[in-house]
ROSE-4610 file (N, C-alpha, C; in Angstrom, 1 decimal, always signed):
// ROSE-4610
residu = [X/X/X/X/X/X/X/X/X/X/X/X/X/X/X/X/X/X/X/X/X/X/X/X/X/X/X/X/X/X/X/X/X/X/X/X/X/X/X/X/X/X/X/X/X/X/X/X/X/X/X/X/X/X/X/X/X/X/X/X/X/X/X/X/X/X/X/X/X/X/X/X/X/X/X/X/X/X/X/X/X/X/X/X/X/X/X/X/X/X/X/X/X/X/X/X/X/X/X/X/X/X/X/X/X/X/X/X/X/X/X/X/X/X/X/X/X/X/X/X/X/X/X/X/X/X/X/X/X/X/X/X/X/X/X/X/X/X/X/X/X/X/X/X/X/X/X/X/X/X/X/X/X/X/X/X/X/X/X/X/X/X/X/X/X/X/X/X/X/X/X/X/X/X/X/X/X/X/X/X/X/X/X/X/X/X/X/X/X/X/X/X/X/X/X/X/X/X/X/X/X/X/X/X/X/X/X/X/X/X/X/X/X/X/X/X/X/X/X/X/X/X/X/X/X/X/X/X/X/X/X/X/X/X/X/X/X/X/X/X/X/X/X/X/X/X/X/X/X/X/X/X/X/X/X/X/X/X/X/X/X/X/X/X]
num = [1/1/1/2/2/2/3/3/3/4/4/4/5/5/5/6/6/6/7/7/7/8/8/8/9/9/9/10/10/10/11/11/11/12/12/12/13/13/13/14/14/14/15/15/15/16/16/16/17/17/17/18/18/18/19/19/19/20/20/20/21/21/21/22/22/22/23/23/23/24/24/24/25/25/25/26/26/26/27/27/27/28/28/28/29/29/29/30/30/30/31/31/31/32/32/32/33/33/33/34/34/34/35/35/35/36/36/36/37/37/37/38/38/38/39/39/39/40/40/40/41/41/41/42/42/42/43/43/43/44/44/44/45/45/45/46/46/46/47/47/47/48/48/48/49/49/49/50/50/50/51/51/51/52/52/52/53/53/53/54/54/54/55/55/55/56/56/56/57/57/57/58/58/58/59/59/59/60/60/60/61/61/61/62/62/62/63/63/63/64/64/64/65/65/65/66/66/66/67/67/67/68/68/68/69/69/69/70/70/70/71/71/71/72/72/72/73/73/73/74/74/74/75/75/75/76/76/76/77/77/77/78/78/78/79/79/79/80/80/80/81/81/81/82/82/82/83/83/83/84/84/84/85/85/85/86/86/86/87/87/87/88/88/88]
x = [-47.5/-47.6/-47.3/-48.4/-48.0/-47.5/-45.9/-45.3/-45.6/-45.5/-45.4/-44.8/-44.5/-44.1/-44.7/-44.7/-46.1/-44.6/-45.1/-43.8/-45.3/-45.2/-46.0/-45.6/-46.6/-46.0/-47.5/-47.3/-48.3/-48.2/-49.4/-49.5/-50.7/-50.0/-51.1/-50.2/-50.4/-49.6/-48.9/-47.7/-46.8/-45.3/-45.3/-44.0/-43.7/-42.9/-42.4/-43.9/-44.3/-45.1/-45.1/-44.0/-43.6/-43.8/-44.2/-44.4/-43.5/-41.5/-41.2/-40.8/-41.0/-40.4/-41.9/-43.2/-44.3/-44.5/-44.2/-44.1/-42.6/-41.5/-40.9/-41.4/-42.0/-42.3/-43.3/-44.6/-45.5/-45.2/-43.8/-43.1/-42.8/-42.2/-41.6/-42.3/-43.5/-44.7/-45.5/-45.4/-46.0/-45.2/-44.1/-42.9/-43.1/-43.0/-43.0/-41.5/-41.1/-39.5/-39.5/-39.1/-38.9/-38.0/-38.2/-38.0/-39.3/-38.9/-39.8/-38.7/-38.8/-37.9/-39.4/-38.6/-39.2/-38.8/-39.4/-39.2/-39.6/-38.8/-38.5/-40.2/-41.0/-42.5/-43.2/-42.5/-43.3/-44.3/-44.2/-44.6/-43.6/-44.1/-43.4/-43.4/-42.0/-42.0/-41.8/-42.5/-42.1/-42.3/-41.2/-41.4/-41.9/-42.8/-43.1/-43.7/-42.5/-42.3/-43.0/-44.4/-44.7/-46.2/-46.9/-48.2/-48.9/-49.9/-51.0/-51.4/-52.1/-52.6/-52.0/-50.5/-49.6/-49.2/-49.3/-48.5/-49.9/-51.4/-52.6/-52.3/-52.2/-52.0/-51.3/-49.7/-49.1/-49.7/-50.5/-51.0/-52.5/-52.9/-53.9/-53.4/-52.4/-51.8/-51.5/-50.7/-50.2/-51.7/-52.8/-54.0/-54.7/-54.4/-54.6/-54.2/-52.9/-51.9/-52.7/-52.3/-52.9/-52.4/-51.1/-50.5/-50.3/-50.6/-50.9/-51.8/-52.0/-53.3/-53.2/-53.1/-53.1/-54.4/-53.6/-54.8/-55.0/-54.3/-54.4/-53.0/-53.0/-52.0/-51.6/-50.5/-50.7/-49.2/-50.6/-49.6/-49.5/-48.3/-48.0/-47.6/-48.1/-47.4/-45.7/-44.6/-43.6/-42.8/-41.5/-41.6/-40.8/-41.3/-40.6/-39.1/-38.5/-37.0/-36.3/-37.2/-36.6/-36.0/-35.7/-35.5/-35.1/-34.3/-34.5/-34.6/-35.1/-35.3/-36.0/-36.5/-37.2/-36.5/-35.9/-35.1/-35.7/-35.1/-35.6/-34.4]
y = [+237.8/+238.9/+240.2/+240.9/+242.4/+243.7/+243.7/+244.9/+246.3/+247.2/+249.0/+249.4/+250.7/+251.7/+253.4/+253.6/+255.1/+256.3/+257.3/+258.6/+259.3/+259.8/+260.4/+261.5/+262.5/+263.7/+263.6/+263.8/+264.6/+265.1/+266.2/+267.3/+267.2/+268.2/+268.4/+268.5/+267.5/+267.8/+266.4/+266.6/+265.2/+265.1/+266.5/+266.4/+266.8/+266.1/+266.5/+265.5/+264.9/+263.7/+262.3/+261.9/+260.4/+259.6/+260.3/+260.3/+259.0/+259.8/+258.9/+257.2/+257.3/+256.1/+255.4/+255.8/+255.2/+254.3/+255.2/+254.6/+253.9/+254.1/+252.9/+251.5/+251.8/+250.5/+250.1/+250.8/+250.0/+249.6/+250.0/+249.6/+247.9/+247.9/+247.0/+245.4/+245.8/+245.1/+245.1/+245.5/+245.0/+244.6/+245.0/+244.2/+245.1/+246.2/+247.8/+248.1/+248.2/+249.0/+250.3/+251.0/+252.4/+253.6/+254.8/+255.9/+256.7/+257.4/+258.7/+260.1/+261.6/+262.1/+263.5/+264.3/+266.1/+266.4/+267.8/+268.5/+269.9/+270.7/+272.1/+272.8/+272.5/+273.4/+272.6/+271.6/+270.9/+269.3/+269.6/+268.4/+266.8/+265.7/+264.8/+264.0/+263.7/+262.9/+261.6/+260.4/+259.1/+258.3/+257.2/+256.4/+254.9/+254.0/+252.6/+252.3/+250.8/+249.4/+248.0/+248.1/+246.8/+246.4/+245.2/+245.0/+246.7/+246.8/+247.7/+247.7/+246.4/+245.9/+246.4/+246.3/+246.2/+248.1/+249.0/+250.3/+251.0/+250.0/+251.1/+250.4/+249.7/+249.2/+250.2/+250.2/+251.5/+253.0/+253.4/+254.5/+254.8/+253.4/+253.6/+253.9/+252.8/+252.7/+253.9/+254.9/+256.2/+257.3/+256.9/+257.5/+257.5/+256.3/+255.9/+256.3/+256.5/+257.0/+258.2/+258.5/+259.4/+260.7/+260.6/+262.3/+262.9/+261.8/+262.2/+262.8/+263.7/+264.2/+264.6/+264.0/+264.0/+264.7/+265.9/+266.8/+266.3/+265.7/+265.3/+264.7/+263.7/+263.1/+263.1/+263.5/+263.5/+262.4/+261.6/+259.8/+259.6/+259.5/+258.9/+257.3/+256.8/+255.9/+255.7/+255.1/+255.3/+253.9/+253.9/+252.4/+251.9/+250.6/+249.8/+249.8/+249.6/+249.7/+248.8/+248.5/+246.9/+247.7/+246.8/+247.1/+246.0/+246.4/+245.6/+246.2/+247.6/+247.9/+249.2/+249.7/+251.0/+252.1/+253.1/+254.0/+255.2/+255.9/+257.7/+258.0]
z = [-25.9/-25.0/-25.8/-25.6/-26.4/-25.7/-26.1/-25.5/-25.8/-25.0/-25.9/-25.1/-25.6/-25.0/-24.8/-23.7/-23.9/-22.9/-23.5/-22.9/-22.1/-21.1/-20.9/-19.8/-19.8/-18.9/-17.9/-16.3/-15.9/-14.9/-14.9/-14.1/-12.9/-11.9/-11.0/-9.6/-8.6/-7.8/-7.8/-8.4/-8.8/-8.3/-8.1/-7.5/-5.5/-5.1/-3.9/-2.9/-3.8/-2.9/-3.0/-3.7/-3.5/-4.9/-5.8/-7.0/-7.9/-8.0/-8.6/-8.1/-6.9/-5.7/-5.8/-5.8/-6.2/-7.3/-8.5/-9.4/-9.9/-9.2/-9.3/-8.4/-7.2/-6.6/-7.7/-8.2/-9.0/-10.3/-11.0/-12.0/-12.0/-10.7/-10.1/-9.7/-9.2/-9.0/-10.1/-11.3/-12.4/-13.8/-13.5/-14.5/-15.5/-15.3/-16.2/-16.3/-17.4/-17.5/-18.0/-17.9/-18.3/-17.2/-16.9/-16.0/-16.2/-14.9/-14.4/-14.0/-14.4/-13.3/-13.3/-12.4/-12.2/-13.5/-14.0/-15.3/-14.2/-14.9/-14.1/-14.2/-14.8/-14.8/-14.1/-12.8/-12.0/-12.7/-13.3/-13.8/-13.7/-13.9/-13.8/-15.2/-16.0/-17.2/-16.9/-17.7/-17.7/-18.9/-19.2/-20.0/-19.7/-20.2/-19.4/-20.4/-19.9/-21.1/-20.6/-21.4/-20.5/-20.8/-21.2/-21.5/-21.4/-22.2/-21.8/-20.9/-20.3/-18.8/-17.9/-17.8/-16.4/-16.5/-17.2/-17.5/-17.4/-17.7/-17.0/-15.3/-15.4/-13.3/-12.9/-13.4/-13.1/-12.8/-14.0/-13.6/-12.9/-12.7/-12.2/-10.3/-10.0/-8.9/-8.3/-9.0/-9.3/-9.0/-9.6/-9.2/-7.7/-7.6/-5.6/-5.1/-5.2/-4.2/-3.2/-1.9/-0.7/-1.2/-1.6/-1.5/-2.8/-4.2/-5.5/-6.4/-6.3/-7.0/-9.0/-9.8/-10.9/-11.6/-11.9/-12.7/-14.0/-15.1/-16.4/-16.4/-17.5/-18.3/-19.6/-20.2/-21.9/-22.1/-22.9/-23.5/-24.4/-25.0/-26.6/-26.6/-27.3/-27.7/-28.5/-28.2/-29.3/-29.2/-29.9/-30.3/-28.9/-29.0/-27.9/-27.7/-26.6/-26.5/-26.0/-25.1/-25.0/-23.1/-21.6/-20.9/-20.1/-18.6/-17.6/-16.2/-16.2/-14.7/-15.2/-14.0/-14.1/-13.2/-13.7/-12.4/-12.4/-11.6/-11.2/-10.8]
Protein backbone atom coordinates (compact mmCIF):
# COMPACT_ATOMS: atom_id res chain seq x y z
CA UNK A 1 0.00 0.00 0.00
CA UNK A 2 1.31 3.43 -1.01
CA UNK A 3 1.39 6.12 1.64
CA UNK A 4 1.83 10.14 1.02
CA UNK A 5 1.37 12.95 2.41
CA UNK A 6 -0.19 16.32 0.56
CA UNK A 7 -0.29 20.01 2.78
CA UNK A 8 -2.86 21.72 1.12
CA UNK A 9 -4.60 25.09 1.47
CA UNK A 10 -8.18 25.97 0.16
CA UNK A 11 -10.17 28.68 -0.65
CA UNK A 12 -13.61 29.84 -1.31
CA UNK A 13 -16.19 29.55 1.13
CA UNK A 14 -14.43 27.06 3.60
CA UNK A 15 -14.82 28.55 6.64
CA UNK A 16 -17.71 28.87 9.23
CA UNK A 17 -19.64 25.96 7.19
CA UNK A 18 -18.70 22.77 8.68
CA UNK A 19 -15.57 22.41 6.88
CA UNK A 20 -13.09 21.14 9.51
CA UNK A 21 -15.75 18.58 11.37
CA UNK A 22 -16.45 17.37 7.63
CA UNK A 23 -13.31 16.67 6.84
CA UNK A 24 -12.55 15.19 10.07
CA UNK A 25 -15.53 12.85 9.74
CA UNK A 26 -14.31 11.99 6.00
CA UNK A 27 -10.71 11.63 7.46
CA UNK A 28 -12.09 9.16 9.60
CA UNK A 29 -14.22 7.12 7.16
CA UNK A 30 -11.29 6.85 4.93
CA UNK A 31 -8.37 6.09 7.26
CA UNK A 32 -6.72 9.57 6.34
CA UNK A 33 -4.38 10.97 9.21
CA UNK A 34 -3.34 14.35 9.26
CA UNK A 35 -5.20 17.98 10.53
CA UNK A 36 -7.14 20.78 9.09
CA UNK A 37 -7.54 24.38 10.95
CA UNK A 38 -8.88 28.25 9.79
CA UNK A 39 -5.90 30.49 8.67
CA UNK A 40 -6.69 34.20 9.38
CA UNK A 41 -7.17 35.19 5.27
CA UNK A 42 -10.20 32.86 5.59
CA UNK A 43 -8.99 30.13 3.99
CA UNK A 44 -8.67 26.68 5.39
CA UNK A 45 -5.06 24.63 5.85
CA UNK A 46 -4.73 20.81 5.90
CA UNK A 47 -2.40 18.11 6.11
CA UNK A 48 -3.62 14.26 4.98
CA UNK A 49 -1.85 10.98 5.46
CA UNK A 50 -3.22 8.30 3.57
CA UNK A 51 -3.39 6.22 0.04
CA UNK A 52 -3.84 8.67 -2.92
CA UNK A 53 -7.23 6.99 -3.36
CA UNK A 54 -8.55 7.61 0.17
CA UNK A 55 -7.16 11.64 0.56
CA UNK A 56 -8.81 12.24 -3.23
CA UNK A 57 -12.26 10.52 -1.43
CA UNK A 58 -11.44 12.99 1.21
CA UNK A 59 -11.49 15.86 -0.97
CA UNK A 60 -13.74 14.83 -3.26
CA UNK A 61 -16.23 14.22 -0.18
CA UNK A 62 -15.31 17.86 0.94
CA UNK A 63 -16.52 18.90 -2.72
CA UNK A 64 -20.15 17.41 -2.05
CA UNK A 65 -20.60 18.77 0.87
CA UNK A 66 -24.23 21.32 0.74
CA UNK A 67 -22.57 24.32 2.57
CA UNK A 68 -18.97 23.92 1.00
CA UNK A 69 -18.14 25.69 -1.88
CA UNK A 70 -14.40 25.35 -2.86
CA UNK A 71 -13.13 27.95 -5.29
CA UNK A 72 -9.58 26.24 -5.83
CA UNK A 73 -7.05 24.10 -4.03
CA UNK A 74 -3.25 24.46 -3.87
CA UNK A 75 -1.47 20.74 -3.08
CA UNK A 76 1.93 19.83 -2.40
CA UNK A 77 3.14 16.78 -1.88
CA UNK A 78 5.71 16.37 1.27
CA UNK A 79 7.29 13.54 3.08
CA UNK A 80 5.15 11.21 4.92
CA UNK A 81 4.92 11.37 8.83
CA UNK A 82 3.60 8.70 9.91
CA UNK A 83 0.02 9.15 12.17
CA UNK A 84 -2.83 7.91 14.23
CA UNK A 85 -5.82 10.31 14.12
CA UNK A 86 -6.91 13.32 12.27
CA UNK A 87 -7.75 16.47 14.55
CA UNK A 88 -9.00 20.21 14.12
Amino acid sequence: MHIIRKHLLFYGEVQGVGFRFTARSLAHQYGVTGWVKNLYDGSVEMEAEGTPRDIDALIDGLGKSRWIYIERIEEQEIPVQGGYDFTY
